[in-house]
C-alpha atoms as one frame of an Amber mdcrd trajectory, in Angstrom:
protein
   6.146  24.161  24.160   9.592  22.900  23.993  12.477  24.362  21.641  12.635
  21.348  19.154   8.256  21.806  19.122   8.815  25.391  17.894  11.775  24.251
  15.476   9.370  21.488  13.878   6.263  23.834  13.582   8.763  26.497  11.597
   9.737  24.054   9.317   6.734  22.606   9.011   5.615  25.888   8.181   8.105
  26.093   5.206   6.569  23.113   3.799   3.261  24.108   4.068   4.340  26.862
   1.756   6.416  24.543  -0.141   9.601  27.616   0.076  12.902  26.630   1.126
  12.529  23.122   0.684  15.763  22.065   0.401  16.450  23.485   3.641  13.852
  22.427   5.420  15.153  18.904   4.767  18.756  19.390   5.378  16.964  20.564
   9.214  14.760  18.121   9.589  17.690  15.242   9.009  19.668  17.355  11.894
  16.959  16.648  14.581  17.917  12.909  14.042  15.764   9.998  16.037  14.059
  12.928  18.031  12.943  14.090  15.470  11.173  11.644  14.006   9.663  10.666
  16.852   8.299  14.391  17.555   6.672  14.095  14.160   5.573  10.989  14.750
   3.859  12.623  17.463   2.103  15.627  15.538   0.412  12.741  13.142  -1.356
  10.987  16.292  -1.660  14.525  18.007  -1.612  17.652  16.426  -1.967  20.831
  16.192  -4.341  18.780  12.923  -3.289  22.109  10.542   0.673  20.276  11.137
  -0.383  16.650  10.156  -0.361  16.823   6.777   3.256  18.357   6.707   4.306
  16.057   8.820   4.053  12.885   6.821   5.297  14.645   3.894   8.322  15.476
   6.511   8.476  11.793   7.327   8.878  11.287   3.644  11.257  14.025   3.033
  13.887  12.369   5.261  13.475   8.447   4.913  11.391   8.035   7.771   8.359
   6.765   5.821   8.639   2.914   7.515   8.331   4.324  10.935   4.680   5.002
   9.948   2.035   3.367  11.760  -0.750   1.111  10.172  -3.565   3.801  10.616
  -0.873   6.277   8.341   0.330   3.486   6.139  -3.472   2.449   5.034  -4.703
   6.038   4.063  -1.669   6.300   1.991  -2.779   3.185  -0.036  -6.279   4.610
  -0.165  -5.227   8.144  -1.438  -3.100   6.021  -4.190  -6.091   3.872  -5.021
  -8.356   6.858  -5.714  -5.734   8.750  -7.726  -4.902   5.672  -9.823  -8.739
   5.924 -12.040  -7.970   9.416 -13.185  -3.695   9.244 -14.022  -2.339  11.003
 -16.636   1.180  11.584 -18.079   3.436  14.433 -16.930   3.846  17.384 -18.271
   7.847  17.484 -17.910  11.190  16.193 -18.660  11.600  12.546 -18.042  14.798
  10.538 -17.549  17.882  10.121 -19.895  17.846   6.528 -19.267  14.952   3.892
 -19.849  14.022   0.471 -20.759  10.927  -0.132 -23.030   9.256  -3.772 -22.809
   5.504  -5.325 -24.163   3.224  -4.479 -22.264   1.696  -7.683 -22.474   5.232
  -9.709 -20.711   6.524  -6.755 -18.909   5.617  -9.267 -15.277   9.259 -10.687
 -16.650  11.250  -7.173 -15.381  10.553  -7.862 -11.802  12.332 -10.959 -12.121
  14.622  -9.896 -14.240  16.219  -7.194 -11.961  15.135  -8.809  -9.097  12.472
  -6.298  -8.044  10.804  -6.122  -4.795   8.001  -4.648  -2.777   5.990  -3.606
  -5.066   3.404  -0.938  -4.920   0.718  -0.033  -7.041   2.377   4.343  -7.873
   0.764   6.949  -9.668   2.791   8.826 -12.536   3.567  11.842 -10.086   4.624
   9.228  -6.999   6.916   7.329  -9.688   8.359  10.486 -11.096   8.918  11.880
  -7.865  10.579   8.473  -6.741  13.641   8.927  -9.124  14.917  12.022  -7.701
  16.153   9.607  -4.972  16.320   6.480  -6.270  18.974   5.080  -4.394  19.989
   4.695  -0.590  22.660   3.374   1.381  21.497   0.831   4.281  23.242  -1.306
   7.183  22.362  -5.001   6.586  21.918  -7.182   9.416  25.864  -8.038   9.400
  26.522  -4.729   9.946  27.770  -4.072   6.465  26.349  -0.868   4.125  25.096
  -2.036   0.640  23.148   0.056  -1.599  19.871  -0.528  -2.473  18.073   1.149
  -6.108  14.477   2.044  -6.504  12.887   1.354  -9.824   9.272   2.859 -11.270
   7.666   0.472 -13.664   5.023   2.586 -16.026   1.549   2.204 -16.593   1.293
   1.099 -20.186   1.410   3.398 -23.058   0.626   2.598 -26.723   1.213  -1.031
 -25.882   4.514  -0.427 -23.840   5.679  -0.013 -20.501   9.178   1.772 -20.017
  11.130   1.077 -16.694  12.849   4.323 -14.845  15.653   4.591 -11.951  18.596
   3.148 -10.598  18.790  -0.233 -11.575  18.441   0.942 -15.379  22.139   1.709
 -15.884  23.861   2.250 -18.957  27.197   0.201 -17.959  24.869  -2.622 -18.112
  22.883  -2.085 -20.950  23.844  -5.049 -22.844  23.992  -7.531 -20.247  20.252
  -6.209 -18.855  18.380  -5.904 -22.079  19.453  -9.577 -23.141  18.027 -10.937
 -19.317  15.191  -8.650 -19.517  14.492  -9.668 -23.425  14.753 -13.437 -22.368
  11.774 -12.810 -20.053  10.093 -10.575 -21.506  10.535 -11.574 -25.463  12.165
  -7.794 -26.434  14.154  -5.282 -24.511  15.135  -1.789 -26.075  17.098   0.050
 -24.349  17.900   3.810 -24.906  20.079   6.660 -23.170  21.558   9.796 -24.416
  23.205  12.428 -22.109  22.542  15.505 -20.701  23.525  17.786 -23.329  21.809
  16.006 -25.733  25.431  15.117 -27.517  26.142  11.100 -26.871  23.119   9.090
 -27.763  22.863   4.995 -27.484  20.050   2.504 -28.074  20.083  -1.326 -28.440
  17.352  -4.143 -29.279  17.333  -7.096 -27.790  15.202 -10.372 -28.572  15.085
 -13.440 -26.654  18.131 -12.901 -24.423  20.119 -12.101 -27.357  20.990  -8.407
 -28.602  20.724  -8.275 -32.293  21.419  -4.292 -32.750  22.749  -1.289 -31.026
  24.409   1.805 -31.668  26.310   4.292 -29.591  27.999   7.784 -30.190  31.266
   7.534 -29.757  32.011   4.167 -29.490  34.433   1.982 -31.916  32.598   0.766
 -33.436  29.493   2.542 -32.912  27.037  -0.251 -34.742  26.831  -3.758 -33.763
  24.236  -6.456 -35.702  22.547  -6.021 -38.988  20.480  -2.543 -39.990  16.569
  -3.463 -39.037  13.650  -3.211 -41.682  12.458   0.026 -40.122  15.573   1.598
 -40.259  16.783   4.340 -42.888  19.681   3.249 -45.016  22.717   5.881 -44.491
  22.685   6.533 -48.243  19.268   9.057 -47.323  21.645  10.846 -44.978  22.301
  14.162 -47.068  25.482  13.904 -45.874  26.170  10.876 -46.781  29.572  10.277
 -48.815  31.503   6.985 -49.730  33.632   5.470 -47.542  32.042   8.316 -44.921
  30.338   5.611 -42.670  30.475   2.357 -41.079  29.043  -0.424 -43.331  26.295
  -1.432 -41.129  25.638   2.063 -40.243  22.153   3.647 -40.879  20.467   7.348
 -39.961  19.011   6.337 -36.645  21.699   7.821 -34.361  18.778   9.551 -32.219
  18.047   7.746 -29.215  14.330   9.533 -28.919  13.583   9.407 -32.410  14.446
   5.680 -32.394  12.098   5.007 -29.233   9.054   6.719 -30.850   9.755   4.892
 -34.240   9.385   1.192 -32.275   8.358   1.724 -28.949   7.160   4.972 -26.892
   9.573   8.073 -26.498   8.754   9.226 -23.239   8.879  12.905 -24.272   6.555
  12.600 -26.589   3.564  11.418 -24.513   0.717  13.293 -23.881  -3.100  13.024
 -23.332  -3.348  11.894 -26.651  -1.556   8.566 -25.843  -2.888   5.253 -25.012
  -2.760   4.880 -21.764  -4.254   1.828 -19.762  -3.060  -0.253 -16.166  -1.026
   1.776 -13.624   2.891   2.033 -12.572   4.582   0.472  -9.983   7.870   1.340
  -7.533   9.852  -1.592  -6.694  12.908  -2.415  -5.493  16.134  -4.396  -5.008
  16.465  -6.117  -1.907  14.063  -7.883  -0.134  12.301  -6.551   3.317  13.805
  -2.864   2.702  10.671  -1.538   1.932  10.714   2.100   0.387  11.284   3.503
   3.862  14.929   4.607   3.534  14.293   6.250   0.115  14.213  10.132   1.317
  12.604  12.751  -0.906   8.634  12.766  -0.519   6.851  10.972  -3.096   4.014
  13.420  -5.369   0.694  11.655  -5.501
């Protein structure tokens, strides 16, 4: 058995037992081309206990478009069974989303120019946005970066849209494209410490609210029906706030008062269709996305 045989087997091994995965990836990108094709080889070949580690390998580093057809079709199959029984995750979900009707949300592929799509499960899509970017070579030789995006199955008559092409630089400019395909966009963020939050509502290509911590000024548009007038704020004073401020400065809060916050689903949610993972350049397939994908 050669060296690199004896290398892949130990890492493989480290999968299998799911320790030291970090490393086992940062190894498995060192065997380079070789390496690939040595796994490769262990899916058509064996030892069969390997197999399964090595397509999640293949997945770990970005090699998942080097597949063949045989390994390719019993990944759609395993995806197709799982897709009946999903469920929401139990755990934290992204900072940054976009929430659209279920009933138009077809209009965010076009939107943000979405490709290859495939039918995910909520583990594959929540998996997907730990590496939801990747750098490529175009055919002129030039790098470009490409962003992965995971679509949701539908929850209490929304779907919410995850990953890299969601960006909060762009937040106005996206929700009024998205809204003028899609009829609304909302679009909410806050940070990681919980301290800045933003949201904004668009309708029809136009956004007609939006606030922001932090920002001067931090309200734009007209206070909306459902929101609470800052006078309820018990800290409310005179002259204290912005005149077409109200109390809905929480990001989360706002998303579960007109759409779906994310951290608040559970089995007790609607829940109907499944997700998808798209993304933003045509014929790059999902390939040079590393990270494996949960299913």
């Amino acid at each position: 058995m050669s060296t690199q045989n004896l290398t892949l087997e130990s890492l493989l091994s480290q999968i299998a037992r799911r320790d030291a995965l970090w490393r086992a990836e940062k190894d498995l990108k060192e065997l380079g081309p070789e390496g690939v094709g040595a796994l490769l080889g262990i899916r058509r070949n064996g030892p069969g206990a390997l197999r399964r580690h090595a397509l999640h390998a293949l997945a770990m580093i970005g090699a998942g478009d080097a597949l063949d057809d045989r390994d390719r079709r019993a990944l759609e199959r395993l995806v197709r069974i799982k897709l009946p029984d999903d469920r929401p995750l139990d755990h934290h979900c992204p900072f940054v989303w976009i929430a659209v009707p279920a009933a138009t949300y077809e209009g965010v592929f076009e939107a943000l120019g979405l490709r290859d799509r495939i039918p995910a499960t909520m583990a594959m899509g929540m998996s997907a946005l730990h590496h939801d970017t990747a750098v490529i070579t175009g055919p002129d030789g030039e790098e470009r970066t490409v962003c992965r995006a995971f679509v949701t199955p539908e929850f209490a008559g929304w779907r919410m849209v995850f990953g890299g092409p969601v960006c909060v630089r762009d937040a106005e400019e996206l929700s009024a494209r998205i809204s003028a395909r899609c009829g609304q966009a909302h679009f909410y963020f806050r940070d990681a410490y919980d301290d800045e939050h933003g949201w904004l509502i668009a309708e029809q290509g136009r956004v007609i609210r939006s606030y922001q911590t932090y920002r001067e000024p931090a309200w734009t548009g007209e206070p909306l029906p459902w929101e609470v007038p800052q006078t309820e704020d018990e800290h409310w004073e005179p002259g204290l706030y912005e005149p077409n401020a109200s109390c809905e400065t929480n990001a989360n809060e706002v998303a579960e008062a007109v759409t779906v916050d994310p951290e608040q689903i559970d089995e007790s949610t609607p829940m109907s269709g499944h997700g998808w993972l798209a993304v933003t350049a045509p014929g790059v397939g999902h390939g040079p996305f590393p990270g494996a994908l949960d299913i």
